[in-house]
N, C-alpha and C positions, 0 to 999 in steps of 0.2 A: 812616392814621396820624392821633393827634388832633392838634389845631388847635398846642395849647400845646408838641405834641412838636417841631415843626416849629423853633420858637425854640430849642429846646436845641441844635441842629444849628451854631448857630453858635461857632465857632470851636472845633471836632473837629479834631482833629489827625490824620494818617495817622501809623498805627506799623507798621513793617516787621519782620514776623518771619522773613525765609527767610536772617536773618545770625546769629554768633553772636549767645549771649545779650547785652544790653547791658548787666548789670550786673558781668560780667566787665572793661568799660571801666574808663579812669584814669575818667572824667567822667562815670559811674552817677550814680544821684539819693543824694542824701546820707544816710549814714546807711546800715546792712544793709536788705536787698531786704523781708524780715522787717519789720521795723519802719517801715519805708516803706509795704507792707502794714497793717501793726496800726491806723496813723497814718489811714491812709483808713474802716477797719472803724469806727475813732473816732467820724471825722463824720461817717457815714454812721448811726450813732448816733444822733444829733443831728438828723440829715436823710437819712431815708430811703427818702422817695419821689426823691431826688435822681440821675435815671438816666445823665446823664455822670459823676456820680464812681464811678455801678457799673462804667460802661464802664471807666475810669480804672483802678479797681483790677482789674478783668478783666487787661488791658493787663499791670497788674505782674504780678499773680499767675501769667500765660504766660511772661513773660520769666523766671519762677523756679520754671519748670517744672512746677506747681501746675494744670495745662492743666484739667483735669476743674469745676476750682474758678473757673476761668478762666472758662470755658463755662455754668458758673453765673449767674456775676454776666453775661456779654452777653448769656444772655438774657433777666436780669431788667431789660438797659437794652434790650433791640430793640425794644419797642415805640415808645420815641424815637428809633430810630437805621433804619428798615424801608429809605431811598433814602439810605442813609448807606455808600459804598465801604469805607470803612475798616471797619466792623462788619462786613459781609461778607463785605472780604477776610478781617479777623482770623478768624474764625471758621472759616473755612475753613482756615485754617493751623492752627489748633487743633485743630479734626474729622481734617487728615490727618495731625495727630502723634497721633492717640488711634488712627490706622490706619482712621477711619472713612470712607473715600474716596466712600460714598455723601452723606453730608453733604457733607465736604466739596467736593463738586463742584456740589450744591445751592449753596450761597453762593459758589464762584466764582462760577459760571454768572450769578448776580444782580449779583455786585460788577461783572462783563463790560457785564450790561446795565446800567447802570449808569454805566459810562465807565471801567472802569479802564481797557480798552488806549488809551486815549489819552496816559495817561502812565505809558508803563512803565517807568524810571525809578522811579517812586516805588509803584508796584502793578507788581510782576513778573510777572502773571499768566501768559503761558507760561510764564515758569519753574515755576509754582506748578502748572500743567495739568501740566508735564515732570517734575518729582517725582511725582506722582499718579499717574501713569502707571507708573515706575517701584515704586512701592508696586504695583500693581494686579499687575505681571510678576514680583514677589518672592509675591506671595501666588496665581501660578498663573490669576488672572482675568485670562485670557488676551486676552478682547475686548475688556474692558474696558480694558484695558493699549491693545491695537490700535488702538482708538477717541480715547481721549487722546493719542495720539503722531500719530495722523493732524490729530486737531482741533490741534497744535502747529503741524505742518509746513502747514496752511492757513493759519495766525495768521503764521507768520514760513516760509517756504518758503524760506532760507538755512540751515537748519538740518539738515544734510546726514547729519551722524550718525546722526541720529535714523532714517533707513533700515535703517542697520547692527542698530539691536536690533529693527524690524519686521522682516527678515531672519531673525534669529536667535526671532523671536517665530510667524513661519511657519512656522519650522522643524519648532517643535514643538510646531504646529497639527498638522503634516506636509501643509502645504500648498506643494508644491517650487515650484511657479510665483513664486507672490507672495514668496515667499523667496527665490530667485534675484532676481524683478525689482527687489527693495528691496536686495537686497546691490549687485546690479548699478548700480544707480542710487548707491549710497554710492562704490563703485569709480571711477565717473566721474568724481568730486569728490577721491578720493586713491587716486589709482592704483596708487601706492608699497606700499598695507597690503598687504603678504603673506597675514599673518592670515586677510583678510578674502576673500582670493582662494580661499585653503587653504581656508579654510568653505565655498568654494562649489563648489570641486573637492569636497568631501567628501560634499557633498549631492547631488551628480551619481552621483558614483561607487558611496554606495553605496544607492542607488536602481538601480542598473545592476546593479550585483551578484543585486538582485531579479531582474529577469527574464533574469538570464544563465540559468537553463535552460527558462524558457518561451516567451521572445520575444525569440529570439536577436538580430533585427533593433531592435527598441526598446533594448536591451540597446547591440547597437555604437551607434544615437544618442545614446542616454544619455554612454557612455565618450569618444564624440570631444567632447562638450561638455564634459567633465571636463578633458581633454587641452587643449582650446582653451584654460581657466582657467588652468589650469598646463602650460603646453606643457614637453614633454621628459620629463612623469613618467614614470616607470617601470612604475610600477601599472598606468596606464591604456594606456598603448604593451604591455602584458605583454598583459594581456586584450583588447586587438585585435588583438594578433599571435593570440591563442588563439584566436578569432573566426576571425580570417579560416586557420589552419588547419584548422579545422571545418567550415571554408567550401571545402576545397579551394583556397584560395589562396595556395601554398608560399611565391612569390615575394612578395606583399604580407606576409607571416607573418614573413619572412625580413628585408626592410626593416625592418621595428618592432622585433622582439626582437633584432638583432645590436648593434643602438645601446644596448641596454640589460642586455645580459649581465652584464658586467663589473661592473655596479653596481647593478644587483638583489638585495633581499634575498635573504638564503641559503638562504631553504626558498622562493623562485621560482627558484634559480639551477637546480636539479635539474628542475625541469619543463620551462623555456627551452632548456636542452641537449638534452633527448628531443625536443622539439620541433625545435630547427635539425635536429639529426642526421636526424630522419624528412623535413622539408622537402627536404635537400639530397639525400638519396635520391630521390626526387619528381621533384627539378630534373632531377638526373643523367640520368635515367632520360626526361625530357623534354628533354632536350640542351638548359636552361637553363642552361650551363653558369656565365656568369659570375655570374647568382642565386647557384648553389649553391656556388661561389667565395669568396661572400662571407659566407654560412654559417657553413663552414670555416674559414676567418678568426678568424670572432667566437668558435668553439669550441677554436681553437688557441691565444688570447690570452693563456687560461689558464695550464699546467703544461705543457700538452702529452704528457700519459704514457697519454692515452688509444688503446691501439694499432690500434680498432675507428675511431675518428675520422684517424686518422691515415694508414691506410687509402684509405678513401673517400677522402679529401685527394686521397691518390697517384692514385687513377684518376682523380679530378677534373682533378690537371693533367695525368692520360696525357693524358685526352680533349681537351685543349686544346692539347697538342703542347710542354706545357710540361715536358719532359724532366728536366732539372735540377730542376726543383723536385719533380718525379713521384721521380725518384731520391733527393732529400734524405726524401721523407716514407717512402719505401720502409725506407731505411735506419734512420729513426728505429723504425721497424715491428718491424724486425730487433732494435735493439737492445735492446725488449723481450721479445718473441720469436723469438729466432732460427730457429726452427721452422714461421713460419708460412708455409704453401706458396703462397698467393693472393704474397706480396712477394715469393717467392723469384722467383717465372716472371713479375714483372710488371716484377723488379726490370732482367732481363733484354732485354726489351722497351726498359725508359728507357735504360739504357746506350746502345744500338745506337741510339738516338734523339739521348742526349748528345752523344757526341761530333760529331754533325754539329751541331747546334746549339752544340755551340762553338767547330766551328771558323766556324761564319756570323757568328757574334761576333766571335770575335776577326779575323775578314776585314773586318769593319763598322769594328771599330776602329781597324785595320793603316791602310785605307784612310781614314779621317778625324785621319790623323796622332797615334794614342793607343800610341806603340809598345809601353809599359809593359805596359798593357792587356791589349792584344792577344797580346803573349808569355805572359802568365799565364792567359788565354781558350787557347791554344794545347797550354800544357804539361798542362792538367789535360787536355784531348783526350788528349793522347799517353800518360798515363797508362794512360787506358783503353783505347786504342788505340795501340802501341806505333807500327805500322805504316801510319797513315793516310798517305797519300801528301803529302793537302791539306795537313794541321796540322804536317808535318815542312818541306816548303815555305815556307808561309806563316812559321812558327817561326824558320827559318834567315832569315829577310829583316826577319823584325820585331827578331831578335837583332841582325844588325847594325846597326839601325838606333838598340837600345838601348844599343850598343854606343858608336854617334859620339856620341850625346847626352851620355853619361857622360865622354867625354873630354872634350867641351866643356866642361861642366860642374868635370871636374880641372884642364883648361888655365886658366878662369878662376881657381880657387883658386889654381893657383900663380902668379899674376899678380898677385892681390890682397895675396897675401903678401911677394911682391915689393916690390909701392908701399908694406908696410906696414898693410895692411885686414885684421887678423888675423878680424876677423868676418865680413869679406864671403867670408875665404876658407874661414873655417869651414860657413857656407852650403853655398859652392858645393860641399865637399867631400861635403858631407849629402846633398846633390840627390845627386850622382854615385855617392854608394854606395847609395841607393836604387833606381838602376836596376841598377847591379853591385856587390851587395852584398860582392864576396868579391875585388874587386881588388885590388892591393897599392898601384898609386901612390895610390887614393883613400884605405886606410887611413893611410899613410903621411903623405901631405896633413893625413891630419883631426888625425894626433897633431900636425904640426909649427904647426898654426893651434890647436891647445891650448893647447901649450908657449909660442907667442907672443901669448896672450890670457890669461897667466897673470896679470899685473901689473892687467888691470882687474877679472880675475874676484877674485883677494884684495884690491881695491877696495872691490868691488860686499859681495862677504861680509863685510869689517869694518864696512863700512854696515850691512848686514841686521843683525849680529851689535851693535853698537850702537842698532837702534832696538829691538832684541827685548830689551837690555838696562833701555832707557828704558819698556819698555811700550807701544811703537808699535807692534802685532800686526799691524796691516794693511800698515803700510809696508814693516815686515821682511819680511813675505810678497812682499811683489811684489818685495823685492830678492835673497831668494831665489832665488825664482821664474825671476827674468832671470840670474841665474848656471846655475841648472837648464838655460835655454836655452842658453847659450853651450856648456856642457860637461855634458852631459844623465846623466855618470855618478860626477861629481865627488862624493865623500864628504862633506866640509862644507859643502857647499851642500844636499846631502839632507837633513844632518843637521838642518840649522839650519831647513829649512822644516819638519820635522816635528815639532820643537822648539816652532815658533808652530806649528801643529796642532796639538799635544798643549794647548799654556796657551788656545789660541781657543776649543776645545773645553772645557776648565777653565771660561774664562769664559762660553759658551753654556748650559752644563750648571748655571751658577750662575743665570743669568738664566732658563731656564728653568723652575728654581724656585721662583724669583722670583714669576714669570708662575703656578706653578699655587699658591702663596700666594694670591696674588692674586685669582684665583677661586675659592678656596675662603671667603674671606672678602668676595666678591662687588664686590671692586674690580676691575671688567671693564675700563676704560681703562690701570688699573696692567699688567693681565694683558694686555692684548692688545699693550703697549710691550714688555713682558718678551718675548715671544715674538717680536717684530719684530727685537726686539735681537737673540735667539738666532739668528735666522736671517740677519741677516747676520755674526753672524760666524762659523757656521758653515752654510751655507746646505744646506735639503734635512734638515736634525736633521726624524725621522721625528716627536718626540714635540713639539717646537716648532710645525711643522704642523697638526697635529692640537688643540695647545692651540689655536693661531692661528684655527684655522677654528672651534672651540669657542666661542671668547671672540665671534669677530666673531656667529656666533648669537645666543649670548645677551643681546651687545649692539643688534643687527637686534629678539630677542623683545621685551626691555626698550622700547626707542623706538618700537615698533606700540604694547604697551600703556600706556606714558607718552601716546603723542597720543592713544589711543580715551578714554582716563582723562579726559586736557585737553579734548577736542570735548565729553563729556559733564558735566565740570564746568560749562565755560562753557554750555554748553545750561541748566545748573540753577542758573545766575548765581553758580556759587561761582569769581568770577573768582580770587581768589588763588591758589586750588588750581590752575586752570587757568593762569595763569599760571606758577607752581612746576611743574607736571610738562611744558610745552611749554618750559620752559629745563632742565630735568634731562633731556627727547629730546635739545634741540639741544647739553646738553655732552656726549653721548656720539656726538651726529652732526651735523656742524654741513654741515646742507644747508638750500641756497636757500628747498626748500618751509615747513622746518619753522621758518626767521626768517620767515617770510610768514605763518605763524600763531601763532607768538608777537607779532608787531604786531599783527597784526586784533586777536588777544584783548586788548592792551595799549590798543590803541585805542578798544574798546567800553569796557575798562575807566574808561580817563580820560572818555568821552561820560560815563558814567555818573555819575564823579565828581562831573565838573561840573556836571551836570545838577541832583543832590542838593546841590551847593552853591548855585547860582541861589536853587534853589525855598527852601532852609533861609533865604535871605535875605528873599527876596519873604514867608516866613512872617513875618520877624522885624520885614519892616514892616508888616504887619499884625496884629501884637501875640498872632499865634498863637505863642506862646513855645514851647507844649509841642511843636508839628508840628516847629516849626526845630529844639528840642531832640533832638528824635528823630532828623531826617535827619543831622544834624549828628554823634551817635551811631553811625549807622549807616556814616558816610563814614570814621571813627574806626574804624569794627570792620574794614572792607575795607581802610584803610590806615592803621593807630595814627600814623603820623611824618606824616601828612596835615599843613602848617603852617597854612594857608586855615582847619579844620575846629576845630583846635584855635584858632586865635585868633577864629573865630568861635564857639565855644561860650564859651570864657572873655568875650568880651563881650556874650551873650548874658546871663548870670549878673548883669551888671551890669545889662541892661537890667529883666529880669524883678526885681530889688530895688525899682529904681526906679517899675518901674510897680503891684507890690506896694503898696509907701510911696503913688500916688497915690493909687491903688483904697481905701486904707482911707483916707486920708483925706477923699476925698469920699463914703465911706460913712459917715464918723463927721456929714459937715455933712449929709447927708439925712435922719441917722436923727435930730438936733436940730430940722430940719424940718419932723418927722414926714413924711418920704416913706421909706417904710420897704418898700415895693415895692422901688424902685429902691436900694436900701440892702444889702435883700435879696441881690439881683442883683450886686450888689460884692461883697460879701463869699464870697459863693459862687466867686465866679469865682477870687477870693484863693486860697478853699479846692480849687479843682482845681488849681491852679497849686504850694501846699503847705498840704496836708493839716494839717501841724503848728502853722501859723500861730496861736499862740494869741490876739493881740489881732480876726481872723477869729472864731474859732472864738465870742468871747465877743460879738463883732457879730452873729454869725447867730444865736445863742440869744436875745439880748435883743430882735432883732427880730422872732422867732416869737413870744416873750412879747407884745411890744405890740399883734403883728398876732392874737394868739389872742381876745380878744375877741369882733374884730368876723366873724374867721373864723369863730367859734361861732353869733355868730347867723346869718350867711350860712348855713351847714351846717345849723343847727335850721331856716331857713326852707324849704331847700331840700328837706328831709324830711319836712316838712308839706306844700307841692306835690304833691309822690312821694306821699305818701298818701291826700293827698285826690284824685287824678287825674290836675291838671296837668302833664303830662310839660314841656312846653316852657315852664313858667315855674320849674320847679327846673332843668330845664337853664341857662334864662338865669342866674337865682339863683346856680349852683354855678360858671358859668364868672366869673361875677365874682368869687368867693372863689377862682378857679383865677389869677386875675389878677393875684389881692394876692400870692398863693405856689403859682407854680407845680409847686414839688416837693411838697407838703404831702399825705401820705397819707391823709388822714381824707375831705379833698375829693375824692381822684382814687379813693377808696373808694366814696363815696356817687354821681359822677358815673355810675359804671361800672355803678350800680343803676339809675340813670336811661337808660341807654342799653340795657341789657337790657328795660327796660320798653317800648319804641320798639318798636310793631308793625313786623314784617318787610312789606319793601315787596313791593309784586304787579309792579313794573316789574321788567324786563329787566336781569339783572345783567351788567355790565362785565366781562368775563373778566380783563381784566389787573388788576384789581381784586381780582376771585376768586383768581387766581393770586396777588396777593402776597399777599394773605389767610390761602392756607394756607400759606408759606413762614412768614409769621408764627405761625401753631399750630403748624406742624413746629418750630419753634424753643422752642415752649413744651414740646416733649414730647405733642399732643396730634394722634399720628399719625393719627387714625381719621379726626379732623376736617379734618385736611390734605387727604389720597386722598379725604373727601367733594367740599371743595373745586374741588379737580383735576380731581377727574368732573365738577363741573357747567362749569368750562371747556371741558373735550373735547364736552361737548353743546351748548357754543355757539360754541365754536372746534374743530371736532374735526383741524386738523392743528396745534393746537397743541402740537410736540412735545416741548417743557419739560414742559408737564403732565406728558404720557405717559408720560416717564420720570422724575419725579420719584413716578406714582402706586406706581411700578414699586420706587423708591426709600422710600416709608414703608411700602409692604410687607415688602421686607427687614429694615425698621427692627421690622416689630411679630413679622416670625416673629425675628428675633433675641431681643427678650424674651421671648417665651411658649418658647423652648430656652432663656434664661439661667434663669426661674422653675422647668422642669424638673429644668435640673442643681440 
């Protein structure tokens, strides 16, 4: 960089472009973005070799979207600006809004070495790598995308998301490992994403799917890893049960698909039944008996009218000695086909089986004092066996015994009734005609504990019948309800609970409504209250369920991609956003994890804040008006209500007048001085600070006029030097008229002739020297001489690997124009 560029370096401001524009701010530079531009083309006019007001209007012409025109003007100031962050970074912001991700990752890469991560804060440089990266994953440049999310996650290794789209950038690599172990590793960090779970079951599985007919064994490891991610699928539990009956293993077969019958999709549901039904044959047939038990089971869950499953059933519990049940499936057999001969002679069989099996029962029971029980275990014996000896025995001994119970049971009713306990005596009458249903003192009892529970039961119902008046639907129900109980076949208490049944239902069936409004118009919290409502007041509503489990979905979908949205905002520093979608998860799901990440992001966000506030200060005393200006801008665009940000730009306004007002007037006493260098130098400064400054504008013309002169002969001397040979007394020559103005083009014209003329030295060139060399002609458009460059670093640094991909880098750069010259 030359000597005089070095000087202009002083007091560059950093401007931040990864917020919105700043001219959409209240406290934009005055005046349209337009004319603020024009204002600069002005003096630039006037002073054209002046390479900070190029940078300057660069700077606007980016914030008004003008990017191309932008990249113009910074490269006609880089040659002043080559160890300058801010030129850099900008430029690199501007290259990856033009989608040039090769460029632009050339001037990261520099603003880096350079020092931006030291303060990121004010250089977001991973964010800036984390954008580019996602540019690189939208345009398909897949390694590249790869490469930039890994150089992230080294630069900040919190940054946990950013697994999830190397994950999904593996994927379709179709590299399952590295995809798995980046999902896995995002997993570990939020365990909660479904999502992200589902993706990795999905990559399992149908990877598995692949070798399900040539490697049957890679195939089940595959499916149990899928299953491990999602335990209890159905899918993956379907195709291991299919496995392992391929495998001849009925019973492992039988385990997996009987869990999953019921709720398997409907074109697995018809393979799963050929499958039990074949397994439990298998079993049978291996006297697995309780395996294939369990089969049966899952095959019967269904409808049951399967008369070939029902069947099997039967010999299943012949063979188990499970008689009664062997007879209940025989029967069922029958009722489909009455004809079929295997149930007729088998059915035969269970019979002569039942009845001892129930009278072992109801003796199990006689004998653990179940007299009830046991009478009813006895009489269906006798049924089928009119003549058993045992159950006619047993029968006559467990009758009397249900016989004494039942009077107790009468004696206390009329006892209770007696003292007046019209309910205790209604009880006890109930008990007693439970065991004897057909007795006359227990029926008799039960009317007279009616008749004397009549005065609370038309209580009890002008309550109910009053709150169902007032629209107390629940209350009237349960007073109902307890008139129900007292007299279980009373007319107006039927009446009246069915009454509030009919309006609860009225109201369910409105809030249900409610509820699917609700999610049609994608108010999922409305919708999912509307469906809670409906089910309690009428609980079990099939379509209330169904919305209910609906809503909760879409509300679970919703809050996965509100936080993936929010982790990858804040990865991109677009805190606001991330902030707005990790409080639009937590109003739809207010859990522990997801207020622990709307703080962190709340909390970076204020570090940030502050951060940008300090340093807008610390610029403001050091008279860098336009850096404070910008942060100041920028703290403005992440939070407009900021009060800190706005009272320090409005007093910033004031300062930058006042130091204005000095600058010209100690410009106007040097230029009566005739020091008109340093005059120069004010007024210029005026002029980057505003452009439109007219009593500037006429100081820096009148000073170029005074200083024209002696620049003149300076310049004729110095090209008389140049011609006659003297290389190093036109250089001295020219840097003294580079002294008196240092923007002045006619001098940094004729210098630039003199340093071409400078034999090329025979020492040992400096790679890092060579290196920024060609970052400098790559900046100028002069690719050829860049990749020269870069080659002679790699031959004196050959693991310099900047070089190597930046040669790799103006390569792409020059086969892009010789395809754009084509088309």
């Amino acid at each position: 960089m030359t000597g005089h560029g070095s000087l202009l370096l002083r007091g560059i401001m950093a401007i931040l472009l990864l917020i919105p524009s700043i001219r959409n701010t209240a406290f934009a530079e005055a005046g349209p973005a337009s004319q603020q531009i024009e204002r600069y083309r002005q003096v630039l006019g006037m002073d054209p070799g002046n390479l900070p007001l190029h940078y300057y209007l660069g700077v606007a012409l980016l914030l008004n979207n003008r990017t191309q025109e932008a990249i113009d003007e910074f490269r006609s100031a880089y040659p002043a600006f080559t160890d300058s962050i801010e030129m850099n970074f900008n430029l690199g912001l501007a290259y990856a809004r033009l989608g040039d991700s090769d460029s632009a990752l050339l001037y990261f890469e520099q603003a880096e070495a350079l020092g931006a991560l030291d303060v990121p804060e004010i250089y977001p440089l991973v964010n800036a790598y984390y954008n580019l990266g996602l540019t690189s994953l939208d345009a398909d440049a897949l390694d590249e995308a790869a490469g930039l999310f890994r150089r992230v996650l080294a630069l900040d290794p919190s940054r946990v998301e950013i697994y999830q789209l190397l994950g999904d950038l593996h994927a379709r690599q179709g590299a399952l490992d590295k995809a798995i172990e980046s999902l896995t590793a995002y997993l570990d960090r939020y365990p909660e994403d479904a999502a992200t779970r589902e993706y990795i079951f999905t990559l399992y599985f149908n990877e598995a799917l692949k070798f399900l007919e040539k490697d049957e064994p890679q195939a089940r490891i595959l499916f149990e890893k899928a299953l491990a991610s999602t335990p209890d699928s159905p899918l993956a539990l379907y195709y291991l049960g299919y496995l392992d009956y391929r495998q001849d293993l009925p019973a492992a077969a039988v385990e997996r698909l009987a869990s999953v019958y019921d709720r398997a999709p409907p074109e697995l549901q018809e393979s799963i039944r050929s499958i039990l039904f074949n397994c439990a044959l298998t079993l049978q047939e291996r006297h697995q008996l309780p395996e294939a038990l369990k089969a049966i089971e899952a095959l019967n869950s269904g409808d049951g009218n399967d008369s070939k499953t029902l069947f099997l059933a039967g010999n299943i519990a012949l063979d188990l000695k499970d008689f009664i049940g062997a007879r209940d499936f025989y029967e069922k057999v029958l009722a489909i086909d009455p004809a079929h001969r295997g149930a007729i002679l088998n059915l035969v069989t269970a019979d002569a089986g039942v009845v001892t099996q129930l009278v072992e029962r109801g003796r199990v029971l006689y004998r653990s004092g179940e007299y009830a029980g046991a009478l009813r275990e006895l009489d269906r014996a006798l049924v089928l066996n009119p003549a058993d000896s045992r159950a006619k025995a047993y029968a006559r001994e467990a009758r009397i015994e249900v016989d004494r119970l039942a009077a107790e049971h009468f004696t206390e009713a009329a006892r209770a009734l007696d003292e007046g306990n019209p309910r205790i005596a209604i009880d006890q009458a109930r008990a007693g005609l439970s065991l004897a249903p057909e007795s006359p003192a227990g029926l008799a009892l039960q009317k007279k504990s009616r008749t004397a529970l009549t005065a609370d039961l038309e209580r009890i119902l002008a309550e109910g019948q009053g709150l169902l008046e007032k629209g107390e639907l629940a209350q009237a129900k349960s007073a109902f309800t307890l008139a129900l109980t007292l007299d279980p076949d009373h007319e107006g208490a039927g009446k009246g609970k069915s009454d509030v049944e009919l309006r609860l239902g009225d109201q369910a069936e409105k809030a249900n409504d409610r509820g699917q409004r609700a999610m049609d118009e994608g108010k999922l919290l409305e919708a999912r209250d509307a469906f809670s409502e409906a089910l309690i007041l009428q609980p079990g509503l099939p379509e209330s369920l169904t919305g209910q489990a609906r809503a909760e979905d879409l509300i679970s979908a919703v809050v996965t991609e509100e936080l993936q949205w929010g982790r990858r905002a804040l990865s991109a520093g677009r805190f606001v956003e991330a902030r707005d979608r990790f409080t639009n998860a937590l109003r739809l799901e207010n859990s522990p994890e997801i207020r622990r990440e709307l703080q962190s992001a709340e909390m970076e966000f204020s570090v940030k804040i502050e951060t940008l506030l300090q340093t807008a200060k610390d610029r403001t005393n050091e008279e860098n008006f336009r850096g404070a200006k910008s942060l100041y801008l920028q703290i403005l665009a992440l939070e407009p209500r900021h009060g800190a940000a706005t009272a320090g730009l409005m007093n910033l306004s004031g300062q930058m007048t006042a130091f204005i007002r000095t600058q010209r007037g100690a410009a106007a006493d040097e230029m009566a001085a005739g020091q008109f260098k340093e005059a120069l130098k004010r007024y210029r400064r005026v002029l980057d600070l505003d452009p439109a400054d007219s009593e500037a504008r006429r100081g820096l013309n009148r000073g170029k006029d005074l200083l024209e002169e002696e620049l003149s002969r300076l310049i004729d001397a110095g090209k008389t030097a140049l011609e006659g040979g003297r290389i190093q007394d036109a250089e001295a020559t020219l840097l003294q008229a580079l002294a008196l103005d240092p923007y002045n083009d006619r001098v940094q014209a004729v210098l630039t002739r003199v340093k071409n003329a400078i034999p090329p030295s025979t020492a040992p060139e400096d790679p890092q020297k060579l290196y920024l060399q060609g970052i400098e002609w790559y900046t100028q458009g002069l690719y050829r001489e860049a990749i020269a460059a870069w080659t002679q670093v790699l031959a004196l640094s050959p693991d310099h690997e900047k070089a190597l991909l930046n040669i790799e880098k103006g390569r792409r750069k020059l086969r892009q124009i010789r395809q754009n010259q084509r088309e």
